[in-house]
C-alpha positions in Angstrom: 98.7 74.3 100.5 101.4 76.4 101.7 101.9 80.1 101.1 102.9 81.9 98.4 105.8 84.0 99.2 105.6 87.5 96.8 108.9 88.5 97.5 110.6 85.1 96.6 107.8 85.2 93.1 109.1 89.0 91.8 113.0 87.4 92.2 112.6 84.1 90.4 110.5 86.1 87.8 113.2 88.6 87.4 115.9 85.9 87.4 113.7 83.6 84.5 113.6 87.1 82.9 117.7 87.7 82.4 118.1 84.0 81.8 115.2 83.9 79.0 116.6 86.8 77.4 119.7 85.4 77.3 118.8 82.4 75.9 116.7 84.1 73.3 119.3 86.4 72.7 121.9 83.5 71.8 118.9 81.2 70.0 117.4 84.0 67.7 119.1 87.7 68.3 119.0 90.7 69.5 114.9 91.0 68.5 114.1 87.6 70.4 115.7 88.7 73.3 113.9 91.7 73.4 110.7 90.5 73.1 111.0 87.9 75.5 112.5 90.9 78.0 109.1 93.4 77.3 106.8 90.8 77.3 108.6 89.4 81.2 108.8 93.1 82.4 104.7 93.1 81.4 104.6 89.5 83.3 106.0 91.1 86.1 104.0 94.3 86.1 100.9 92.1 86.1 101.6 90.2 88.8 102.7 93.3 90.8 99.1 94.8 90.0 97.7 91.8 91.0 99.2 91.3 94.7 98.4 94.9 95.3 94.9 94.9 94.2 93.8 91.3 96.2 96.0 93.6 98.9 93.6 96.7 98.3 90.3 94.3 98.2 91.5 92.3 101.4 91.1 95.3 103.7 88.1 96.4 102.5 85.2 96.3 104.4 82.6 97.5 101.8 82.3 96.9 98.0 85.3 97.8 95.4 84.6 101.7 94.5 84.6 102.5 90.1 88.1 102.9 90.4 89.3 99.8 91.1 86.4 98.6 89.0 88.0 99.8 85.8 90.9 99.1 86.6 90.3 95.6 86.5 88.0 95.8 83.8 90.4 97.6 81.4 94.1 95.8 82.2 94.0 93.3 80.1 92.9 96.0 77.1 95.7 97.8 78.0 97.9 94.8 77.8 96.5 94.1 74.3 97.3 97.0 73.4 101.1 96.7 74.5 101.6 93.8 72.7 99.9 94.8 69.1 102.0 97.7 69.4 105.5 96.1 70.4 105.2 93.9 67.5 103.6 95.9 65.0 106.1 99.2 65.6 109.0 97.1 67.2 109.2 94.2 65.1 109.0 92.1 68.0 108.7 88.1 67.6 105.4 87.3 68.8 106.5 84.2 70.1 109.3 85.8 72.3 106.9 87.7 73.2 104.2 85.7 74.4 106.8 83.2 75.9 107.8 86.4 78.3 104.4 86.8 79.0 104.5 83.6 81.0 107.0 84.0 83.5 105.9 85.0 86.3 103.3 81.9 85.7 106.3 80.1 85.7 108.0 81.5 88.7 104.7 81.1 90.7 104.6 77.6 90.1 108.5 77.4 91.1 107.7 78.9 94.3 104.4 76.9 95.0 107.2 73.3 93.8 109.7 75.5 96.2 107.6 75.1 99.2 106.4 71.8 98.8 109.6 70.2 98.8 110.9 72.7 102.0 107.5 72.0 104.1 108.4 68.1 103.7 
């Protein structure tokens, strides 16, 4: 399986981002297109934390202190927490919203389709 290259992920993500938004913006207004926007900037922070952490845990040569610990065990809280409040106090579309949540998913699986097709 070939590489994933981060770099290459964080641009298609940002680029599915602008276009999504876009398209929310023109399918359902100015509240769509928000919520598609936060919930791709959360997408994005995600995957940030991610590549850093496995980056963090890859050089280690003994066990993950409590810091890193927690901060595994208490992102995905956190992110709860970011949503319920986006679409409580914002008035954010929950779909919008959960569709952004999905694209650097989506941009990873662009890349991984990206370099299957180049290594051929």
């Amino acid at each position: 399986m070939p590489e994933l290259n981060y770099a290459r992920i964080e641009r298609i993500t940002i680029v599915l981002a602008l276009v999504g938004a876009a398209l929310a913006f023109a399918l359902g207004g100015m509240r769509d297109a928000g919520g598609f926007l936060i919930g791709a900037l959360m997408s994005l922070g995600s995957f940030r934390s991610w590549v850093k952490i496995a980056s963090v845990l890859g050089q280690m040569d003994k066990a993950p202190g409590i810091g890193t610990t927690l901060m595994l065990a208490l992102r995905y809280p956190a992110i709860a927490v970011a949503v319920y409040v986006t679409i409580r106090y914002l008035g954010i579309t929950p779909a919008a919203l959960g569709v952004g949540l999905l694209v650097s998913f989506a941009a990873v699986l662009i890349d991984i389709a990206y370099a299957q097709v180049r290594s051929q």
